[in-house]
C-alpha positions as CSV (number, residue, x, y, z in Angstrom):
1,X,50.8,215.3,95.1
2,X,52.4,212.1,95.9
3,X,52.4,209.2,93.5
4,X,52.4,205.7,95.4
5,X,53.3,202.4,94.0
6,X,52.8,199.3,95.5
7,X,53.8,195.8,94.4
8,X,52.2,192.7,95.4
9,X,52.2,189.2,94.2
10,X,53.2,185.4,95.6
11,X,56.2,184.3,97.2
12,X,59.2,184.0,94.2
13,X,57.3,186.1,91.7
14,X,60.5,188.8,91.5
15,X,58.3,191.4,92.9
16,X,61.5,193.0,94.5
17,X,63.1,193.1,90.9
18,X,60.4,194.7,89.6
19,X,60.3,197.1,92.6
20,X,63.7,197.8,91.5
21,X,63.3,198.6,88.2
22,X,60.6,201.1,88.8
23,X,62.9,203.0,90.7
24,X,65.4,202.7,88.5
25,X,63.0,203.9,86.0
26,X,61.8,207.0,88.3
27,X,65.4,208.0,88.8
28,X,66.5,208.4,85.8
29,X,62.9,209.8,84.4
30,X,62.0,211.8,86.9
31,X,63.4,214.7,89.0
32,X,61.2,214.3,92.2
33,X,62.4,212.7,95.6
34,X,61.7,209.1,96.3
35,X,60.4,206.8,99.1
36,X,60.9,202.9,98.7
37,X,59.3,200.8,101.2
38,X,60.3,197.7,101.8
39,X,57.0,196.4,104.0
40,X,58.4,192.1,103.4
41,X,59.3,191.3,106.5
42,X,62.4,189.1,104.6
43,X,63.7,192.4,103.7
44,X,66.1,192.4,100.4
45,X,65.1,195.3,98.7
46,X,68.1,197.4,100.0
47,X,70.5,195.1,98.3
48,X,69.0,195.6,95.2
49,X,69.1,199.0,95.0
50,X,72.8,199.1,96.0
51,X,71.8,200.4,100.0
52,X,73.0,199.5,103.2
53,X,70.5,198.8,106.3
54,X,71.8,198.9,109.5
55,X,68.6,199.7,111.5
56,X,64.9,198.5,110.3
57,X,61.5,200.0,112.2
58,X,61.0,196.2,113.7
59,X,64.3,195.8,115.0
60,X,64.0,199.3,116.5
61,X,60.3,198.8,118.1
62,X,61.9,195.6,119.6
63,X,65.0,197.5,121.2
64,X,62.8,200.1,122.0
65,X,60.0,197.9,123.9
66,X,62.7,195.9,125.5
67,X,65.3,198.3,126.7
68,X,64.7,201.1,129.6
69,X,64.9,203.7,127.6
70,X,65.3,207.4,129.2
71,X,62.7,209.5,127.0
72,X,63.4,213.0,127.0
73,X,61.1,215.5,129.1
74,X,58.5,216.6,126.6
75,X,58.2,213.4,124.7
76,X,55.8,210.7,125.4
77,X,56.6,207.5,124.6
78,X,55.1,207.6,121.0
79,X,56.3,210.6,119.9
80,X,59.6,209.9,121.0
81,X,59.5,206.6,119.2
82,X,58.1,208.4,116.0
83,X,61.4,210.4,116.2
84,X,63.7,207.6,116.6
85,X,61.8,206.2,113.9
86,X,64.0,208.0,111.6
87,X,66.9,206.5,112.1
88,X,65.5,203.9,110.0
89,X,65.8,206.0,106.9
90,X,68.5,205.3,104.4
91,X,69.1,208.3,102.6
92,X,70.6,208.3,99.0
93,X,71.0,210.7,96.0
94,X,67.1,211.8,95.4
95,X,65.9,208.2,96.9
96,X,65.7,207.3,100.5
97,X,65.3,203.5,101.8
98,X,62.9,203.1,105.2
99,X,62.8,198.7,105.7
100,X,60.0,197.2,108.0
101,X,61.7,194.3,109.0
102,X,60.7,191.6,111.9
103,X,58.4,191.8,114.4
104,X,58.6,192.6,118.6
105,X,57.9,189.0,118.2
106,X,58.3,185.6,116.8
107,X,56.0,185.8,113.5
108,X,54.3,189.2,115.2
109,X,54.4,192.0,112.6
110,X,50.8,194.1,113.9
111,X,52.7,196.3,115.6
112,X,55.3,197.3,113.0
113,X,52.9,197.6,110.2
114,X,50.7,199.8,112.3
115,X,53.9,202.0,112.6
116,X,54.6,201.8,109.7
117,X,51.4,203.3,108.5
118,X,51.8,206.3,110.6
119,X,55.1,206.9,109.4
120,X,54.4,206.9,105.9
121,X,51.3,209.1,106.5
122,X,53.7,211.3,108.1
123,X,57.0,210.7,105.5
124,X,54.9,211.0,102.1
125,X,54.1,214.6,101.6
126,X,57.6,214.9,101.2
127,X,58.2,212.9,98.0
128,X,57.2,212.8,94.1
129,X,56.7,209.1,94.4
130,X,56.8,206.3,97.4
131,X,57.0,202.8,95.9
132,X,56.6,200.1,98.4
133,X,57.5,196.1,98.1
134,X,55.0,194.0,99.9
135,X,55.5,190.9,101.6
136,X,54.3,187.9,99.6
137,X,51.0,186.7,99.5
138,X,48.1,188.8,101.2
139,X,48.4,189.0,104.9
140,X,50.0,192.8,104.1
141,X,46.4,193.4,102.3
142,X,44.1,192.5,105.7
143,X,46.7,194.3,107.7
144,X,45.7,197.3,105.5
145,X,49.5,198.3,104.8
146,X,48.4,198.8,101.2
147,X,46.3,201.3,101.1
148,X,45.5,205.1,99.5
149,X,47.5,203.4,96.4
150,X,47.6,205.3,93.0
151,X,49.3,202.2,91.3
152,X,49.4,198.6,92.5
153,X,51.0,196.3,90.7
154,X,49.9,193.3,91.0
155,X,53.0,190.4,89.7
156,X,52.9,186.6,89.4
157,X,55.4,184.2,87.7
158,X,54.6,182.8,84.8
159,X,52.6,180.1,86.3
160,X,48.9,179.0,86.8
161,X,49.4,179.1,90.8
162,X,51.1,182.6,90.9
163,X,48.0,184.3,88.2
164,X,45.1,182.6,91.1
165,X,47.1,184.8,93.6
166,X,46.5,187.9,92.0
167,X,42.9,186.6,91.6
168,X,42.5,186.5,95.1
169,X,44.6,189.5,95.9
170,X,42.3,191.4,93.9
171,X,39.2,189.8,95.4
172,X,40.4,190.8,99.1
173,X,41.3,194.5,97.5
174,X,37.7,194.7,96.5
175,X,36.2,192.9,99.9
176,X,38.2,195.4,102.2
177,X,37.5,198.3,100.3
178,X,41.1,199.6,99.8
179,X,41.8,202.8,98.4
180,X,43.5,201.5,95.1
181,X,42.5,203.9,92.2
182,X,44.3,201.5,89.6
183,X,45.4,197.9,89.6
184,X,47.6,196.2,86.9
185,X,48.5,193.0,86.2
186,X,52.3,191.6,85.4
187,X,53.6,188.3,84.4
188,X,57.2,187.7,85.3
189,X,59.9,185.6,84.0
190,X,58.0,185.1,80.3
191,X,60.3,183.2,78.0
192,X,58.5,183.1,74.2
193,X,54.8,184.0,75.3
194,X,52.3,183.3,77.4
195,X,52.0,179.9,77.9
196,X,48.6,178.9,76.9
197,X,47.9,177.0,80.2
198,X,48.4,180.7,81.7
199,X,46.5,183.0,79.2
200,X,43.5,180.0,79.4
201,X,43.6,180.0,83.3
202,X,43.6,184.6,83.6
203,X,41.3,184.3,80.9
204,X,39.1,181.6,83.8
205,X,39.9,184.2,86.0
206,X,38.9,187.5,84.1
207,X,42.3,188.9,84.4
208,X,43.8,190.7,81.5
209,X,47.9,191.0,81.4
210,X,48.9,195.0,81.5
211,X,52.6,193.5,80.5
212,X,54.4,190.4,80.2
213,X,58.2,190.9,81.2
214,X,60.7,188.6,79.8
215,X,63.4,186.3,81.5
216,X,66.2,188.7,81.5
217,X,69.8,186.8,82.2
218,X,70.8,189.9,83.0
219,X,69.0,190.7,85.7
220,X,69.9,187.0,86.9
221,X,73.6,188.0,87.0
222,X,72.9,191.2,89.0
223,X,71.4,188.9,91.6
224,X,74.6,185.8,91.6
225,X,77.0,189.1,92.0
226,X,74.5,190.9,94.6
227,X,74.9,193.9,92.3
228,X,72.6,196.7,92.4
229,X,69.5,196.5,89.7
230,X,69.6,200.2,89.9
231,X,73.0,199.7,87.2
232,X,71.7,197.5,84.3
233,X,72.1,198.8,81.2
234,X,68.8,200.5,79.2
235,X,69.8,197.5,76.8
236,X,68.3,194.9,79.3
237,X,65.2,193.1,78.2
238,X,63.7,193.3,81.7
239,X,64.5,197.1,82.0
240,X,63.0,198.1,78.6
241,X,59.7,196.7,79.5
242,X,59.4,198.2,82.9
243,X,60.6,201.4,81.4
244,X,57.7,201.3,78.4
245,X,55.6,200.1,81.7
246,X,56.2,203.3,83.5
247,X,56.3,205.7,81.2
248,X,52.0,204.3,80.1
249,X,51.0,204.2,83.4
250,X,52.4,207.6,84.7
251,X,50.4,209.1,81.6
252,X,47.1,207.9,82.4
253,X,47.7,205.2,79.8
């Protein structure tokens, strides 16, 4: 059975960190294969996992739609794009990389997350785990990208704007009727507690922190010197609470 992650949350929450540090988490915990997805269309997940993109599914729909393309006798048109779809797959020591992208179009990203879907229906059987970064805010939601989640992890800054997000995200989660069996709730960038401006406003809103993960200066550096998060030490303040994260939720916890 295949375990998926997703991670949600406002624009400038470091959901993408956090994204990272699950997989770091997974790779060194876990034997099984693994799928991120980087569904933001201002895709940077790659970089922080040390992994090189050269081809994403939107710029290859938009080559694809634009360019006369000789499809092979035996292929229609969207099978044959299904199998140039994986080109798009980075593949890496027991973790392989698949990035949405942009659009066919200017701000149009329909089409690709449609594909996307498909693909992943396709791609998951063959993983232990697919854990996918969402694009900020919750336009990824009404899309239905997120969907058939075991875990979403729901992240805001530590901020009273960034905690009424995940109000809302969870409101639309519930409207739609996603398939979400469990949701938890992260605050980001916590220096010395929550402030109480915070914890009064989720208390407002009925939401309950799973985990509060600390400012980390390390993980700061790794992003200055565009170095993967995959290498921080298990001494890092931000890794040791993802890690303690992880290993509750993966038990049932």
């Amino acid at each position: 059975m295949t375990c998926t992650i997703a991670v949600a949350g406002k624009g400038g929450s470091g959901k993408t960190s956090i994204t990272s540090l699950i997989i770091r988490y997974l790779k060194k915990n876990d034997s099984g294969l693994i799928l991120a997805v980087d569904a933001d269309a201002n895709a940077n997940l790659a970089d922080s996992l040390g992994l090189e993109v050269s081809q994403t599914l939107g710029s290859l729909i938009a080559s694809f739609n634009v360019e006369k393309i000789n499809i092979p006798a035996g292929f229609t048109k969207e099978a044959y794009l299904e199998y140039k779809l994986n080109e798009a797959v980075v593949e890496s020591n027991r973790l392989d990389l698949v990035t949405m992208g942009r659009g066919e179009g200017p701000e149009c990203y329909c089409y690709p997350n449609s594909i996307l879907r498909k693909f992943l229906d396709t791609m998951s059987d063959n993983y232990a785990y697919v854990v996918m970064d969402n694009e900020a805010g919750l336009e990824h939601l009404s899309r239905r990208t997120t969907q058939n989640v075991d875990e979403l992890l729901l992240v805001s800054d530590h901020s009273v704007k960034g905690v009424r997000t995940l109000a809302r995200i969870k409101d639309l989660v519930s409207e739609l009727g996603l398939a979400v069996k469990r949701q938890s709730v992260i605050i980001n960038f916590v220096a010395d507690g929550l402030d109480p401006a915070v914890a009064e406003e989720m208390n407002r809103l009925g939401l309950t922190p799973t985990t509060t993960v600390p400012f980390d200066e390390e993980v700061r550096q790794c992003d200055l010197q565009q170095k993967p998060l995959l290498d921080l030490p298990d001494t890092s303040r931000a890794v040791a609470t993802v890690n303690e994260l992880m290993t509750r939720l993966l038990k049932g916890g």
